[in-house]
PyMOL Python script that loads the backbone (N, CA, C, O; Angstrom):
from pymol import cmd

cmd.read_pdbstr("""\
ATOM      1  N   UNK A   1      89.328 278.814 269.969  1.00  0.00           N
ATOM      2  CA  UNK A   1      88.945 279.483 271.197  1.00  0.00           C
ATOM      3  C   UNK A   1      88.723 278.463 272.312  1.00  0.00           C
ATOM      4  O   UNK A   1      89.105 278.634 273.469  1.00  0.00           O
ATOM      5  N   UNK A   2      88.058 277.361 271.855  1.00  0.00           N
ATOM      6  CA  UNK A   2      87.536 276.572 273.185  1.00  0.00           C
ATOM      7  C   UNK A   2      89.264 275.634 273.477  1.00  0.00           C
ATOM      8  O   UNK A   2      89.436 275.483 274.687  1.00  0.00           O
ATOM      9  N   UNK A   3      90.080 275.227 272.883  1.00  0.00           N
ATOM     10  CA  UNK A   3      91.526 275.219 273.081  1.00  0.00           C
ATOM     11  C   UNK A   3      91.926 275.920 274.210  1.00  0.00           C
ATOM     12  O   UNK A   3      92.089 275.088 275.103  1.00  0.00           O
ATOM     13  N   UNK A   4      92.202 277.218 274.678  1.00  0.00           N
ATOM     14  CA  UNK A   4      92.636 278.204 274.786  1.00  0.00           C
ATOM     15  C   UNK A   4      91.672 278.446 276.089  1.00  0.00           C
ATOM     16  O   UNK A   4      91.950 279.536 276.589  1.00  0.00           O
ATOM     17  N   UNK A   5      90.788 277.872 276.685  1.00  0.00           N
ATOM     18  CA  UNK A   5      89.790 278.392 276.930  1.00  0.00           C
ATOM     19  C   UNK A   5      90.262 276.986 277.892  1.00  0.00           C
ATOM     20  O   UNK A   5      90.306 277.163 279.109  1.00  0.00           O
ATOM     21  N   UNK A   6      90.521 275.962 277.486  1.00  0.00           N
ATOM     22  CA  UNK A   6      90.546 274.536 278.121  1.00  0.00           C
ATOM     23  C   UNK A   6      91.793 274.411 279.037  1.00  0.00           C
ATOM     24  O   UNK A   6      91.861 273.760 280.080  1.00  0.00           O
ATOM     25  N   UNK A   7      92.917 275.270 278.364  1.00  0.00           N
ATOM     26  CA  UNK A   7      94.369 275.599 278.907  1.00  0.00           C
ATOM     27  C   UNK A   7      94.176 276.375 279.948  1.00  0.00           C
ATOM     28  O   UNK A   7      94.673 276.253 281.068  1.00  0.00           O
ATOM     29  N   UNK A   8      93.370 277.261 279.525  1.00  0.00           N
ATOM     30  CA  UNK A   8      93.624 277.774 281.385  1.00  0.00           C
ATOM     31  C   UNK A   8      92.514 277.704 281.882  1.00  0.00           C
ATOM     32  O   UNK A   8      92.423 278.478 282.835  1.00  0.00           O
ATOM     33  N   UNK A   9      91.490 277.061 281.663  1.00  0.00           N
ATOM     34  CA  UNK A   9      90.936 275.673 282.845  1.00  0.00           C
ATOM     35  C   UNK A   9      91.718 275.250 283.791  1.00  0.00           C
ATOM     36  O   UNK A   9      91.641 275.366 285.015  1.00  0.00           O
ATOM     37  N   UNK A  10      92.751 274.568 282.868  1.00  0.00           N
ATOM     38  CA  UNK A  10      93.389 273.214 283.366  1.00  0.00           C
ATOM     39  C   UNK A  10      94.637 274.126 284.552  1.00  0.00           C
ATOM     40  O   UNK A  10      95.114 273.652 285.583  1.00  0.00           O
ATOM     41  N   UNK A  11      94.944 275.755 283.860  1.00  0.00           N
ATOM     42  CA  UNK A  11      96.046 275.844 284.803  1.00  0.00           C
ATOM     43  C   UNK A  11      95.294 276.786 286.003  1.00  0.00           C
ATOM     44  O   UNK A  11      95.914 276.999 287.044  1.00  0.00           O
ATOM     45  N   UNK A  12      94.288 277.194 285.859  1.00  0.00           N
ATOM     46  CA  UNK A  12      93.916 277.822 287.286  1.00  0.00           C
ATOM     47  C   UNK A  12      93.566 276.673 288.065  1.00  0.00           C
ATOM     48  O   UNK A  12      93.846 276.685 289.263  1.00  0.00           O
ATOM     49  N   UNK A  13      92.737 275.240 287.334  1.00  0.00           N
ATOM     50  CA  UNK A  13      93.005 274.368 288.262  1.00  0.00           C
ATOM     51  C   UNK A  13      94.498 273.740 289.174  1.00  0.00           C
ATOM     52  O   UNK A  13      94.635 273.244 290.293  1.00  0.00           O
ATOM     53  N   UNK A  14      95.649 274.125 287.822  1.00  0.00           N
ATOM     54  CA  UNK A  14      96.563 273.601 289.558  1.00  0.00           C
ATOM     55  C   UNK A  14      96.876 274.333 290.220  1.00  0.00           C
ATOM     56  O   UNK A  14      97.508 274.043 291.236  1.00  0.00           O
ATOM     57  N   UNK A  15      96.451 275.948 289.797  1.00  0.00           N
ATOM     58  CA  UNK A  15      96.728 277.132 290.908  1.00  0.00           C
ATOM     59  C   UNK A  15      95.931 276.872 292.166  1.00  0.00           C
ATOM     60  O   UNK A  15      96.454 276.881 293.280  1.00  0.00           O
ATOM     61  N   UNK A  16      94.725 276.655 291.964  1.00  0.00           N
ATOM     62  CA  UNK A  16      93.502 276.457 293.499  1.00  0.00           C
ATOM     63  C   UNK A  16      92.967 275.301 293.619  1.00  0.00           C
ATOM     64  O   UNK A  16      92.088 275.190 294.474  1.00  0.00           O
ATOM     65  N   UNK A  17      93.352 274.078 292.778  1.00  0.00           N
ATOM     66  CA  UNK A  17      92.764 272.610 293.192  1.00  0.00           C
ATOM     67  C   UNK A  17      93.157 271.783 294.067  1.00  0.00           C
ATOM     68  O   UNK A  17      93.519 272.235 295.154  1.00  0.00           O
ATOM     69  N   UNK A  18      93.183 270.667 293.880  1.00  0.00           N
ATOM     70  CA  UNK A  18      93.848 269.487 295.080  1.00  0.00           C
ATOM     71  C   UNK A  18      95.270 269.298 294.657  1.00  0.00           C
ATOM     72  O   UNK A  18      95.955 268.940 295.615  1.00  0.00           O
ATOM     73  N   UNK A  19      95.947 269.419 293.535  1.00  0.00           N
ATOM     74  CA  UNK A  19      97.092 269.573 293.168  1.00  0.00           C
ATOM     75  C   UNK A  19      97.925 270.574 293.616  1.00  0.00           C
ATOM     76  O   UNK A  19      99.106 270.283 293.805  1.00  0.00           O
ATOM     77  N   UNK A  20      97.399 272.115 293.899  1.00  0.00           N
ATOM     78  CA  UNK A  20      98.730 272.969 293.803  1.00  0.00           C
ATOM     79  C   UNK A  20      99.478 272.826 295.327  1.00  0.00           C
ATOM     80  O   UNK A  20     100.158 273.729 295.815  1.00  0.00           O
ATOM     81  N   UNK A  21      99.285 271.843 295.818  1.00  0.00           N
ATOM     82  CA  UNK A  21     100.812 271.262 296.436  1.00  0.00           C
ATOM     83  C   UNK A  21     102.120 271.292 296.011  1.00  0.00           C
ATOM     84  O   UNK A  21     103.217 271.753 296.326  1.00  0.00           O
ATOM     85  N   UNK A  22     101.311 270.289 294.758  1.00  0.00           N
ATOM     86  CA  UNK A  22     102.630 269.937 293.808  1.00  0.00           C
ATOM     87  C   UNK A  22     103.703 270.811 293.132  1.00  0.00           C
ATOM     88  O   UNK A  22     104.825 270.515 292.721  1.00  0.00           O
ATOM     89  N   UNK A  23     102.891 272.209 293.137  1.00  0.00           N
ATOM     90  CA  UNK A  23     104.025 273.253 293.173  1.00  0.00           C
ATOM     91  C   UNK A  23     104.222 274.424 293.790  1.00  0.00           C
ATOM     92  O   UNK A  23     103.557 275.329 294.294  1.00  0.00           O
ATOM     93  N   UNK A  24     105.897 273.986 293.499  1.00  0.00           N
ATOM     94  CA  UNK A  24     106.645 274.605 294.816  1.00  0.00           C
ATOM     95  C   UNK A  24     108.182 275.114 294.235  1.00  0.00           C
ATOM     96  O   UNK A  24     108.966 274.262 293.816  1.00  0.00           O
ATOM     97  N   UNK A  25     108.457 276.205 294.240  1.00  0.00           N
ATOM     98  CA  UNK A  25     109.824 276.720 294.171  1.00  0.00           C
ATOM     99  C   UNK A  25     110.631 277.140 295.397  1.00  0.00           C
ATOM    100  O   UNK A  25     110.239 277.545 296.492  1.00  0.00           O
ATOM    101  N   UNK A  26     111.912 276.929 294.904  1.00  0.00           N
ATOM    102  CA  UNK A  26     112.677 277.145 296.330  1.00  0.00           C
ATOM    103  C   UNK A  26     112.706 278.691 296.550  1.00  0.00           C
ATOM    104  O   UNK A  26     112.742 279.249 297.647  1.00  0.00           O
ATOM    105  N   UNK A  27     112.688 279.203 295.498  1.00  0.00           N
ATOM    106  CA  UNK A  27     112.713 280.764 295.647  1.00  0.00           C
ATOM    107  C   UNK A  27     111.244 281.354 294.402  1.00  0.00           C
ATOM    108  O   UNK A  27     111.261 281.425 293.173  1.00  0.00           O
ATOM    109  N   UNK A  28     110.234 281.649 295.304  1.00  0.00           N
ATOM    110  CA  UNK A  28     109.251 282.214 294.654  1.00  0.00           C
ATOM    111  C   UNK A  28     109.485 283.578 294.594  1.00  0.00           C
ATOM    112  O   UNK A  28     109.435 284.016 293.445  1.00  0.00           O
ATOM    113  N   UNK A  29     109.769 284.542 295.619  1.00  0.00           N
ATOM    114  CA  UNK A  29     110.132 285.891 294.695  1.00  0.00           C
ATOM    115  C   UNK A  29     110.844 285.521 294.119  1.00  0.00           C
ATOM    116  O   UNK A  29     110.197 285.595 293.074  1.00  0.00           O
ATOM    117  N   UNK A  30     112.095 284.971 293.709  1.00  0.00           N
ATOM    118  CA  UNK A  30     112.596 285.221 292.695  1.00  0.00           C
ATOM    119  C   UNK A  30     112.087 285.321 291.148  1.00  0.00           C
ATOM    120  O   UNK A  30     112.651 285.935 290.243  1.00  0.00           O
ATOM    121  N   UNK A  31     110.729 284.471 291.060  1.00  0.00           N
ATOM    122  CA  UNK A  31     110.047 284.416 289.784  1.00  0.00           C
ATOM    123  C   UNK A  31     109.000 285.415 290.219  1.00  0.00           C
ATOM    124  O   UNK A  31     108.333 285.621 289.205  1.00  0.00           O
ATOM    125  N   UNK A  32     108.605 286.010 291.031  1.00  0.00           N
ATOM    126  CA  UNK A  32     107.528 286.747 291.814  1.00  0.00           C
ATOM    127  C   UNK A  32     106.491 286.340 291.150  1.00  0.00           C
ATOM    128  O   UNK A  32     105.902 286.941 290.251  1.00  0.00           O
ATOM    129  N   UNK A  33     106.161 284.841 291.799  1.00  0.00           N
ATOM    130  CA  UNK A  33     105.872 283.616 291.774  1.00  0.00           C
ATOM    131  C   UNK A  33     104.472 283.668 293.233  1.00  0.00           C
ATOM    132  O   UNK A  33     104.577 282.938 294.219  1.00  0.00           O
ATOM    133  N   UNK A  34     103.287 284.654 293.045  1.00  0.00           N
ATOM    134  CA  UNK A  34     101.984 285.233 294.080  1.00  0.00           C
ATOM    135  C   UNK A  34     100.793 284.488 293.222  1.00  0.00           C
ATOM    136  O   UNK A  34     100.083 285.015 292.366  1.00  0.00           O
ATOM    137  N   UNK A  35     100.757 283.058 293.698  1.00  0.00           N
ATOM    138  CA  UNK A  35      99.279 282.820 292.809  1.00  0.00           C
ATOM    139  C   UNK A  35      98.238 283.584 293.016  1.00  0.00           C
ATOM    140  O   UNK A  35      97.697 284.106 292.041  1.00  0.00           O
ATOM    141  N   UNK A  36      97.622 283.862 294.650  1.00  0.00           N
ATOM    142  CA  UNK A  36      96.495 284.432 295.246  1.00  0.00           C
ATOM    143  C   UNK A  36      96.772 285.749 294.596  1.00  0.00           C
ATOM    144  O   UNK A  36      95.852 285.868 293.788  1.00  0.00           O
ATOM    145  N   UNK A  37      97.487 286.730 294.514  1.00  0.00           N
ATOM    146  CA  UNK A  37      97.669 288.210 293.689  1.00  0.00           C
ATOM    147  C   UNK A  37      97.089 287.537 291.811  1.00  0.00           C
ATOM    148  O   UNK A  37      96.296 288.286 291.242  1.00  0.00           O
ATOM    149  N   UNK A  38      97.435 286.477 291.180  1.00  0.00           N
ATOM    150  CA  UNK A  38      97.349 286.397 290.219  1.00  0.00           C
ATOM    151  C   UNK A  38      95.884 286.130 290.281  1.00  0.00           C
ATOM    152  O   UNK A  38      95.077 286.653 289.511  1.00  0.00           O
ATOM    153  N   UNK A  39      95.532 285.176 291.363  1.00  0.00           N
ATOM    154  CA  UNK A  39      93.772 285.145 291.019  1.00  0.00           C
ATOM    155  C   UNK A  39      93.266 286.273 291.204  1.00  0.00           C
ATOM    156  O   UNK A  39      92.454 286.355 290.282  1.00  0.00           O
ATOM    157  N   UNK A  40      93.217 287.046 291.690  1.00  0.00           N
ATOM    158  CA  UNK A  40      92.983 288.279 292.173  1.00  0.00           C
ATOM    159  C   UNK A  40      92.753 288.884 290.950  1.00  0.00           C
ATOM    160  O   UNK A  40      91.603 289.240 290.692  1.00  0.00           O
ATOM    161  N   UNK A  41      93.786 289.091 290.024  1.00  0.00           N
ATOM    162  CA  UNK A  41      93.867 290.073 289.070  1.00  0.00           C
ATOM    163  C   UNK A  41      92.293 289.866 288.012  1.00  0.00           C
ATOM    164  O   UNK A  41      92.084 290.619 287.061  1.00  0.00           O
TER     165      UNK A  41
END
""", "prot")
cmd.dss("prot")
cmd.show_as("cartoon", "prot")
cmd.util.cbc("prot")
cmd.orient("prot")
């Protein structure tokens, strides 16, 4: 559990930290690719 628990720590941190610069697609709808809708949820 605490595994699992550490993983998406680590990935909501590059959704809203000093990192999510670093990603970037050339076509985000195409993956309908809405972090702020995903925090949301």
């Amino acid at each position: 559990v605490e595994r699992v628990a550490n993983m998406l720590n680590y990935f909501l941190l590059q959704l809203v930290g000093p990192q999510r610069r670093a990603l970037s697609l050339k076509d985000p709808e195409k993956y309908e690719f809405r972090p702020k809708k995903l925090l949301k949820q």
